[in-house]
SEKOLKE-358657 format. One record per residue: y, z, x of N, C-alpha, C in turn; residue in one letter; residue number from 1. Coordinates in steps of 0.1 Angstrom, whole numbers, plus 5000, padded with zeros to 4 digits. Layout:
N
 n_north n_up n_east ca_north ca_up ca_east c_north c_up c_east rest  nr
       Y    Z      X        Y     Z       X       Y    Z      X    A NUM
...
This chain:
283
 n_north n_up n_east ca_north ca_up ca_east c_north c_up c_east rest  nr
    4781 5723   5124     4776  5711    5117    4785 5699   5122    X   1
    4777 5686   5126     4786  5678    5133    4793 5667   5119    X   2
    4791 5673   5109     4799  5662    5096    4811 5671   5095    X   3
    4808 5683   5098     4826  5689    5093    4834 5689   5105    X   4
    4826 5690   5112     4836  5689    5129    4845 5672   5125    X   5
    4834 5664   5122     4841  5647    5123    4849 5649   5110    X   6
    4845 5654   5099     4860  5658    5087    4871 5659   5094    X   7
    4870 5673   5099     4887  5680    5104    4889 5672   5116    X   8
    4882 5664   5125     4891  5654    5130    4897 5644   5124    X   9
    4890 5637   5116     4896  5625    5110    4906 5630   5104    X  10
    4909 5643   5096     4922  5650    5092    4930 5651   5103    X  11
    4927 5652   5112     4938  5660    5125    4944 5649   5125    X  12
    4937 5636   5126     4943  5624    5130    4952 5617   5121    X  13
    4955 5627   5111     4964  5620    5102    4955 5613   5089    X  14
    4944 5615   5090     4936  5608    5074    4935 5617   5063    X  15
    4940 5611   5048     4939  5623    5043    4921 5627   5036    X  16
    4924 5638   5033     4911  5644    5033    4901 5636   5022    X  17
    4909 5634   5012     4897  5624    5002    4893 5613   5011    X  18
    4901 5605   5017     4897  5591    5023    4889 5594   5032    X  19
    4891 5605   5041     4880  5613    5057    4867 5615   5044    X  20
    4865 5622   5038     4853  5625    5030    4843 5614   5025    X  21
    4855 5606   5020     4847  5596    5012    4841 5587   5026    X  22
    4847 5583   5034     4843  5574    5046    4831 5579   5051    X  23
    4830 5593   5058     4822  5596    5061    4810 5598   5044    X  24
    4810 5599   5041     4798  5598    5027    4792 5586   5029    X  25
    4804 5571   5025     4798  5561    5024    4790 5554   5038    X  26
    4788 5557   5048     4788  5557    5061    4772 5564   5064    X  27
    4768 5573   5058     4756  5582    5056    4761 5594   5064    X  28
    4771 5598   5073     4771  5603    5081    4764 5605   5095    X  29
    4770 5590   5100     4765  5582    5112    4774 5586   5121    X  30
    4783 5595   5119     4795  5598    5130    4811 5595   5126    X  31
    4820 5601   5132     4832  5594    5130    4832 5585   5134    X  32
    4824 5579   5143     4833  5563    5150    4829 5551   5138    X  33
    4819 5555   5131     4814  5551    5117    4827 5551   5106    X  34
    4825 5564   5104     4838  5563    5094    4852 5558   5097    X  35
    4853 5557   5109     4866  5552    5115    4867 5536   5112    X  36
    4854 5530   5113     4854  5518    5115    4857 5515   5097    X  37
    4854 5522   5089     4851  5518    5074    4867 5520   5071    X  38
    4872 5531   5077     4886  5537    5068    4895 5522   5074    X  39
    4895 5516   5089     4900  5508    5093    4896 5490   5083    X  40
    4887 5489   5079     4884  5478    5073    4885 5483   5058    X  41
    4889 5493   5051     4889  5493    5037    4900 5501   5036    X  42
    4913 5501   5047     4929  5509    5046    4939 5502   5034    X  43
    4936 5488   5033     4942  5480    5026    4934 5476   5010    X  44
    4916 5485   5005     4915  5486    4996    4924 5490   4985    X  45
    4927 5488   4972     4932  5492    4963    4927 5507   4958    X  46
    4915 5509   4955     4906  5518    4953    4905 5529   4964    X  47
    4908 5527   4974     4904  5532    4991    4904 5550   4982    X  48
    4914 5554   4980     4913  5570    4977    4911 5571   4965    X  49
    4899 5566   4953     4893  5570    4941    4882 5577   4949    X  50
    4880 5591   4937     4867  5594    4948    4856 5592   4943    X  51
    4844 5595   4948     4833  5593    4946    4830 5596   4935    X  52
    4821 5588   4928     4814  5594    4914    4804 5604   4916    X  53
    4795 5602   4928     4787  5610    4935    4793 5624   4938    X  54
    4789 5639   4937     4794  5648    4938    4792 5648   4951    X  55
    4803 5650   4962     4804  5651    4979    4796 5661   4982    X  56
    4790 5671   4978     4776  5675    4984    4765 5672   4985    X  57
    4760 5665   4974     4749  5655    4975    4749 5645   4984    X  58
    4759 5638   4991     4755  5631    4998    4759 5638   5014    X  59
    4766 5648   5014     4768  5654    5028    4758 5661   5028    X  60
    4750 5668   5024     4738  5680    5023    4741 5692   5020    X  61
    4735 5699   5014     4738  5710    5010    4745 5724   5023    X  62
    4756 5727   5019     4767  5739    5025    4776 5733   5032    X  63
    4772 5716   5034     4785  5715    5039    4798 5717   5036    X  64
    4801 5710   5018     4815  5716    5015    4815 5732   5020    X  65
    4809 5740   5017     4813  5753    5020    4815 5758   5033    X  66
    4811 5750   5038     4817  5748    5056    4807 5760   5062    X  67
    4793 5761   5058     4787  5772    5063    4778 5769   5079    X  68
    4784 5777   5088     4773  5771    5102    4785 5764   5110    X  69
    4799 5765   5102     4807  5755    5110    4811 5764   5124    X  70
    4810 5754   5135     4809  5760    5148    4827 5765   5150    X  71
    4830 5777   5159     4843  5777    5166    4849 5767   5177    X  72
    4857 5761   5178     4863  5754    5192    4876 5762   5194    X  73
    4871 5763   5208     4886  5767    5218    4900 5755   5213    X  74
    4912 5762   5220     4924  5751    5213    4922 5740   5223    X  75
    4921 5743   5237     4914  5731    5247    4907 5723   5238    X  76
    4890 5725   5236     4880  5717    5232    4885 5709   5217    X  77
    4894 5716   5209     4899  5709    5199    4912 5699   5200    X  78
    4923 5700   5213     4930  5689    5217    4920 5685   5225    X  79
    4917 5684   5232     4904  5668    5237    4896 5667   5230    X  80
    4894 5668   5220     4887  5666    5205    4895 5650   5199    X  81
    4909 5658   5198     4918  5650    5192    4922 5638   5199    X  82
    4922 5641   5211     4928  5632    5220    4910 5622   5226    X  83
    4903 5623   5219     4890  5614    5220    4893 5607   5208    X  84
    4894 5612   5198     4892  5603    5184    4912 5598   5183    X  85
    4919 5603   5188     4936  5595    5187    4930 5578   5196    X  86
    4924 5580   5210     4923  5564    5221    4909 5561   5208    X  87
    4900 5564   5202     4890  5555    5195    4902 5549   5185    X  88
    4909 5558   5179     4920  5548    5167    4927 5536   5169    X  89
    4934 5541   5187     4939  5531    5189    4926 5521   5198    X  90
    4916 5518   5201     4909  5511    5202    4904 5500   5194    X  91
    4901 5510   5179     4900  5501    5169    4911 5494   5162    X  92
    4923 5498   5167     4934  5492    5162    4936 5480   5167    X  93
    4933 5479   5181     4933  5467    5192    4926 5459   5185    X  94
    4913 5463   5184     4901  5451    5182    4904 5449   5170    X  95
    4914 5454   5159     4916  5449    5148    4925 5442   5148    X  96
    4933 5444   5159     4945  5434    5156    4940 5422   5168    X  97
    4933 5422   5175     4930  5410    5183    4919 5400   5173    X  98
    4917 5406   5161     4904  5402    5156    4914 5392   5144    X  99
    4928 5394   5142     4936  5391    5132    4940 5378   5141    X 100
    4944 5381   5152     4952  5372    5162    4938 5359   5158    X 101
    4926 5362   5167     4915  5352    5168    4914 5347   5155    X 102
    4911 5352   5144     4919  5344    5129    4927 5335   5126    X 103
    4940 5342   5130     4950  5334    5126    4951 5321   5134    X 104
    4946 5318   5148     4945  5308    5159    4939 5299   5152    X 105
    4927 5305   5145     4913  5291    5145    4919 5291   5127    X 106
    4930 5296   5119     4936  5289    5106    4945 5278   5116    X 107
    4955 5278   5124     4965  5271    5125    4958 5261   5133    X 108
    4943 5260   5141     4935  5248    5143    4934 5241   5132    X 109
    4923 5252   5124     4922  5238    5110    4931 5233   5104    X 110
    4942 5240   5102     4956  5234    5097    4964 5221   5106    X 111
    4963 5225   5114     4966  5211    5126    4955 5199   5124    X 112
    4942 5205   5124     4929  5190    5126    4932 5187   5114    X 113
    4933 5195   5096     4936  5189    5083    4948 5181   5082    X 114
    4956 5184   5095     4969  5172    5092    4969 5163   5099    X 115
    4960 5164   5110     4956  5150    5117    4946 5138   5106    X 116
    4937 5150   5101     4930  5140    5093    4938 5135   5085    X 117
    4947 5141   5072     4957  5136    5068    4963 5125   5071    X 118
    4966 5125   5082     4979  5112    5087    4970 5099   5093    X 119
    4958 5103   5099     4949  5094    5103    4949 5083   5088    X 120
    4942 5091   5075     4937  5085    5065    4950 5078   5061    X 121
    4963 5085   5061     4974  5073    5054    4977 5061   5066    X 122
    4972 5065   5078     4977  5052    5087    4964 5042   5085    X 123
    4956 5052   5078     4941  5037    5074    4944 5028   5058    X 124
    4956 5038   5053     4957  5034    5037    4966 5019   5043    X 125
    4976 5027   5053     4986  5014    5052    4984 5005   5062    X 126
    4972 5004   5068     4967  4995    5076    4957 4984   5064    X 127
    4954 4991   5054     4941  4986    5044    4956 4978   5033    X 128
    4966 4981   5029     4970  4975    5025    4983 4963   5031    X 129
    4988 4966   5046     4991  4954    5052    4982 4944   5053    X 130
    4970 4949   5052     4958  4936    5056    4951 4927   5045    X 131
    4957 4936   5030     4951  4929    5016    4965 4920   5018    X 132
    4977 4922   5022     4988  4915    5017    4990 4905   5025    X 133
    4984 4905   5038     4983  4897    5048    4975 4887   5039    X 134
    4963 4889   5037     4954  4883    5031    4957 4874   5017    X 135
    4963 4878   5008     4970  4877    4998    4979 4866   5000    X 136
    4986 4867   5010     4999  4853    5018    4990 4844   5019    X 137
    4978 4844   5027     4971  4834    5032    4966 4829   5021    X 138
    4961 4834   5012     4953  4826    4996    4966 4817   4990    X 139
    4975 4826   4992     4987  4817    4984    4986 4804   4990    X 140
    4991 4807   5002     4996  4794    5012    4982 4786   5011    X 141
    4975 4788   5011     4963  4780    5011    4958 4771   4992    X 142
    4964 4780   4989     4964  4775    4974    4980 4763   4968    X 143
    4989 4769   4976     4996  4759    4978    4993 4745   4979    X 144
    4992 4748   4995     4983  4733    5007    4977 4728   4997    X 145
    4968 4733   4990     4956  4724    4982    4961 4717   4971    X 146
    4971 4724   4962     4981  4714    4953    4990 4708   4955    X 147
    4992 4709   4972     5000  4696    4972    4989 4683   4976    X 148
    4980 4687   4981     4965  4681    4987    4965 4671   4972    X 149
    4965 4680   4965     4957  4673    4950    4967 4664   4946    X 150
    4983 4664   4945     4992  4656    4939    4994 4643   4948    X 151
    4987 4646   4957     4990  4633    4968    4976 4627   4967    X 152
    4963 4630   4963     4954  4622    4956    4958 4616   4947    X 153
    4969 4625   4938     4965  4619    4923    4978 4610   4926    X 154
    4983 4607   4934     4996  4595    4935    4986 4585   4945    X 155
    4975 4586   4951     4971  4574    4957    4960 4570   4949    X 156
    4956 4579   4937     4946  4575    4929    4953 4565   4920    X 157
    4965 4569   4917     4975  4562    4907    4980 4549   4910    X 158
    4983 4551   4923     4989  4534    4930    4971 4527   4928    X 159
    4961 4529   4932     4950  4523    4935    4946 4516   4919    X 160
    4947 4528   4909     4947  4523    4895    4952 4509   4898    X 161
    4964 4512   4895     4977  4503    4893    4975 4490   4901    X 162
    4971 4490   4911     4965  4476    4918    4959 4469   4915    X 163
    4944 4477   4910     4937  4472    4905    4940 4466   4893    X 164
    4947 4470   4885     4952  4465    4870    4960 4453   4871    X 165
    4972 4454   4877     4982  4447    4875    4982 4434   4891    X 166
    4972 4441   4900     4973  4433    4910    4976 4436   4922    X 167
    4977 4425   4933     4982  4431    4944    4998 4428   4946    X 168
    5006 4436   4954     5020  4441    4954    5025 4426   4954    X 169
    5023 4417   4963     5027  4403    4966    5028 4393   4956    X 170
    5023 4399   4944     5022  4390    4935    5033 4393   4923    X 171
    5042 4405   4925     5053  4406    4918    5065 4396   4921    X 172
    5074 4395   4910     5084  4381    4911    5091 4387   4928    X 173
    5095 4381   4934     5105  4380    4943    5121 4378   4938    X 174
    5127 4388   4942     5142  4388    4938    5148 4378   4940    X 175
    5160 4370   4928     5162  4356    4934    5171 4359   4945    X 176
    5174 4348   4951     5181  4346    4963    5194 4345   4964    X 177
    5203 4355   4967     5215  4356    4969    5227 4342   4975    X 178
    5235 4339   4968     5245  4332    4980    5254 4339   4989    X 179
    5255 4333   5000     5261  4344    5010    5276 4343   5006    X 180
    5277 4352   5008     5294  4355    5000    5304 4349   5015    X 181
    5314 4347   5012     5328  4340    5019    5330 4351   5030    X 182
    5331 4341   5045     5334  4349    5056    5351 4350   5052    X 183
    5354 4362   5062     5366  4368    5059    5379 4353   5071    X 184
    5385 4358   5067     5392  4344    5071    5407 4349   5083    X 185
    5404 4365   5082     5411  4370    5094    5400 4379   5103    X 186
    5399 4376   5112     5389  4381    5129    5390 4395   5130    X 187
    5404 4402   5123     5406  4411    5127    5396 4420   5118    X 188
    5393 4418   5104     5388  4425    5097    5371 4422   5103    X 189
    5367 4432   5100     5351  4438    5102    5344 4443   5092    X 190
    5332 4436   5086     5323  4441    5079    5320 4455   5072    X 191
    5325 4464   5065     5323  4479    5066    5305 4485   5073    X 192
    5300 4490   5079     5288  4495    5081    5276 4499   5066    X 193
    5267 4496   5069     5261  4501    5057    5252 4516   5061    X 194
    5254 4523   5053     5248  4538    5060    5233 4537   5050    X 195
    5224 4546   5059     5213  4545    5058    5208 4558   5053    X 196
    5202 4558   5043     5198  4573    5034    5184 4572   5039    X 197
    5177 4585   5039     5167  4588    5042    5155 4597   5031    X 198
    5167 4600   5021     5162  4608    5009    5175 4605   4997    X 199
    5166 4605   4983     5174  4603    4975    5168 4613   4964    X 200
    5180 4617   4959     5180  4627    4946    5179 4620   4932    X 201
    5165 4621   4926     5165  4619    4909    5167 4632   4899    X 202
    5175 4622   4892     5176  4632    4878    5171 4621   4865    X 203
    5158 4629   4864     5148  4620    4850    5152 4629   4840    X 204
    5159 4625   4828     5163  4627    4815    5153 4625   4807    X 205
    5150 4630   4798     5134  4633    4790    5135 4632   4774    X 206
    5127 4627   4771     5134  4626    4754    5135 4637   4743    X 207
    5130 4647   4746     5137  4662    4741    5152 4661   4744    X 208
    5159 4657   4754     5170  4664    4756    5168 4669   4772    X 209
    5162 4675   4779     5157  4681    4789    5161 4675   4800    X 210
    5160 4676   4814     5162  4669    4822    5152 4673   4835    X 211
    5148 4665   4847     5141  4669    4859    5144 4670   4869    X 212
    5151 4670   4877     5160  4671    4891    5150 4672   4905    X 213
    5150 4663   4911     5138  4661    4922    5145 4655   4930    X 214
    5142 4658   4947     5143  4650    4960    5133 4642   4961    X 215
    5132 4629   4966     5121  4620    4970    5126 4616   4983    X 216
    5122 4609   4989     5120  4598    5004    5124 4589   4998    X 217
    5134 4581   5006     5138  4569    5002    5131 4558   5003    X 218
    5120 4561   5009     5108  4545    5006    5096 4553   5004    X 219
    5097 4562   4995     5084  4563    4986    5088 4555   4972    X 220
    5073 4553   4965     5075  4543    4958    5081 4553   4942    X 221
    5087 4544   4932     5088  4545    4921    5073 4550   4916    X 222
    5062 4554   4916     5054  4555    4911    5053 4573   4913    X 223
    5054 4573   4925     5056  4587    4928    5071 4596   4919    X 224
    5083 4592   4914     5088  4597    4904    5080 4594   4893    X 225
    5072 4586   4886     5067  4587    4876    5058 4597   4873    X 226
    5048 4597   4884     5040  4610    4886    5045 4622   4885    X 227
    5055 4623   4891     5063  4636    4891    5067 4637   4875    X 228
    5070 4632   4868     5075  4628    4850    5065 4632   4843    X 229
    5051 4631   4849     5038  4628    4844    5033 4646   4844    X 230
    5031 4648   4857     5033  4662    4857    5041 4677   4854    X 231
    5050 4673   4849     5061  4679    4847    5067 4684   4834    X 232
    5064 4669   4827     5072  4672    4816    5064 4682   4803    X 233
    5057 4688   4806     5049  4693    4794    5039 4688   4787    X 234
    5034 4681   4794     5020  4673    4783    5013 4671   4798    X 235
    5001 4675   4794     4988  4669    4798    4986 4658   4806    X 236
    4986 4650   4819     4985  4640    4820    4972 4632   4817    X 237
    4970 4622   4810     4955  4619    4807    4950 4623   4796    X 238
    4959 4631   4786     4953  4639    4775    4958 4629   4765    X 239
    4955 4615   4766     4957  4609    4753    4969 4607   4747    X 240
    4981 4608   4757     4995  4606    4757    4996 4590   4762    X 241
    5004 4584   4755     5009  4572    4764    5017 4576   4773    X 242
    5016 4561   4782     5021  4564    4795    5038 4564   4792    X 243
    5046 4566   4799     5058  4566    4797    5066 4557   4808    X 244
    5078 4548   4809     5086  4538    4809    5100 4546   4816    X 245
    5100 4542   4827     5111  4546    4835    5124 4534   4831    X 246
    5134 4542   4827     5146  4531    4826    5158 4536   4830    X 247
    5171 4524   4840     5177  4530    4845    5188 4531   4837    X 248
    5201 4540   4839     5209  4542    4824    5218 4531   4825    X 249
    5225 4529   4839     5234  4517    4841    5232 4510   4853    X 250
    5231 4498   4854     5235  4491    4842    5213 4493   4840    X 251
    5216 4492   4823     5203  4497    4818    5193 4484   4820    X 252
    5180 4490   4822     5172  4479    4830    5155 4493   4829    X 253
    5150 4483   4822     5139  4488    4821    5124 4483   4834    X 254
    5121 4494   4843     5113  4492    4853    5097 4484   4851    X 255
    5093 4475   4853     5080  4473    4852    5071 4480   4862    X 256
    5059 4475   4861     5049  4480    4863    5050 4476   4883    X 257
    5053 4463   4883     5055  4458    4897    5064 4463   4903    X 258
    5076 4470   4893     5083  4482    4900    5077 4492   4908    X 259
    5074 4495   4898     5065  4513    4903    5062 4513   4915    X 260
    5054 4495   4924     5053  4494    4937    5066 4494   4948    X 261
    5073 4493   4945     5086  4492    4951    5093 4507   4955    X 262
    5095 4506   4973     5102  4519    4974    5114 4523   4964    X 263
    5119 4531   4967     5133  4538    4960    5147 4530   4968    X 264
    5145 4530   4978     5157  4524    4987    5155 4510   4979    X 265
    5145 4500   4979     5148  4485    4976    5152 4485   4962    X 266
    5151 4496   4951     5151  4495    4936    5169 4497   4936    X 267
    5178 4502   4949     5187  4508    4949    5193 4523   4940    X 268
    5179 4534   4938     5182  4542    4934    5188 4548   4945    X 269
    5191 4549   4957     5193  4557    4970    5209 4559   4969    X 270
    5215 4566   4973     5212  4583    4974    5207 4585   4965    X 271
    5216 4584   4950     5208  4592    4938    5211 4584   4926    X 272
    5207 4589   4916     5200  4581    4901    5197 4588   4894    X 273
    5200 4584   4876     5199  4586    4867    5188 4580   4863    X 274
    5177 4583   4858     5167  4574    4854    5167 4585   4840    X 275
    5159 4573   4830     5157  4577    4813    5141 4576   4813    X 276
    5134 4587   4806     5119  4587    4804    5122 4578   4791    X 277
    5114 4568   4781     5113  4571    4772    5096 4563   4771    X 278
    5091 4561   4758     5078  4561    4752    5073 4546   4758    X 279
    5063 4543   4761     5061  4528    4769    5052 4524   4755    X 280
    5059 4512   4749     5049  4507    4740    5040 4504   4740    X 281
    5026 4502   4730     5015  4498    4735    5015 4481   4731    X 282
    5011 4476   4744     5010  4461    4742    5003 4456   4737    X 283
């Protein structure tokens, strides 16, 4: 019978007899190269040697257990028996372990393309957020530009007012006329130089207590610190506040309106100045 001949090899070969039995059962008894292939793919089952619930006659056919009809082999025909199914073992061993290798190759591809993909997407995260922050700078700066856009309207909307109201610049008093002070009466002495500012520092004192500290141009006008006063100080400009009255602390001297046209250099605030906010009465 060719199921007990492939039994007592698969035993010769070192399989033990429940596992040889059961393999060949579940297999139908297609051959050993059959059960060889099952014991090789199910060596690392847990279960591998429970035996069958099936009584092993029923599915081998009846007299097999009892080994009836089993043929004699010479010791020859039985070592080249053995030595057929020893090279099938190690055949299937090959193809199982070249079959583990081809596995393991095409995991360590997808684990290489999954970290490509990986690194691709964070070099898209930090390309997506250099480019919102890029973006971001530019709104700023551009929102900037526009408020300084607007404060330099509202200082040429302000002078234009003020023209209109009080007049044109030329019609403010003219400073009276100096006498020229005494030439020096030794040749050797020289005039001192007069130095020339190009920017001057205000500090506007506020009637809380408070103070404002600003750079200007030295021939921008007085009107442009007022505005800055106007802006600044915590109230609304236009929200139904009186206007407020620039006055200087020493010697004290309260600015008119024909002021406000007058650069900073001719008012002699240049370098710098103390100027006083306080309430401009209504006339």
């Amino acid at each position: 019978m060719a199921e007990l001949t492939a039994l007592e090899s698969l035993i010769e070969m070192g399989f033990p007899r429940g596992r040889a039995e059961k393999a060949l059962a579940l297999t139908g008894n297609q051959g050993i190269e059959a059960a060889m292939d099952w014991l090789m793919e199910h060596e690392d089952d847990p279960d591998v040697d429970e035996p069958l619930e099936t009584p092993l006659g029923h599915i081998l056919g009846p007299g097999s257990a009892a080994g009836e009809g089993k043929p004699v082999l010479s010791e020859e025909e039985r070592q080249e028996q053995t030595k057929r199914m020893l090279e099938l073992v190690a055949q299937k061993q090959r193809e199982r372990e070249e079959r583990e290798e081809r596995e393991a190759l095409e995991r360590e591809r997808q684990r290489r393309r999954q970290g490509q993909e990986l690194s691709a997407a964070r070099q898209r995260l930090q390309e997506d957020e250099m480019r919102r922050a890029a973006e971001e700078r530019r709104r700023e700066k551009a929102e900037e530009l526009a408020a300084r856009q607007r404060v330099r309207e509202k200082i040429e909307r302000d002078k234009a007012e003020r023209a209109k109201k009080y007049g044109s610049v030329g019609s403010r008093p003219s400073p009276p006329a100096t006498e020229p002070g005494p030439i020096p009466s030794s040749p050797s002495q020289e005039p001192p130089t007069k130095r020339e500012y190009d920017q001057c520092r205000i500090q506007v004192r506020l009637p809380d207590g408070t103070s404002l500290t600003q750079t200007f141009r030295a021939r921008e006008q007085l009107a442009a610190v007022r505005l800055y006063v106007e802006l600044h100080r915590g109230e609304e400009p236009g929200g139904g506040q009186d206007p407020v009255q620039l006055l200087s602390g020493f010697p004290r001297r309260a600015f008119s309106e024909a002021d406000m046209e007058r650069p900073l250099q001719e008012l002699g605030l240049v370098p710098s100045a103390v100027l006083i906010v306080a309430k401009k009465c209504p006339s």
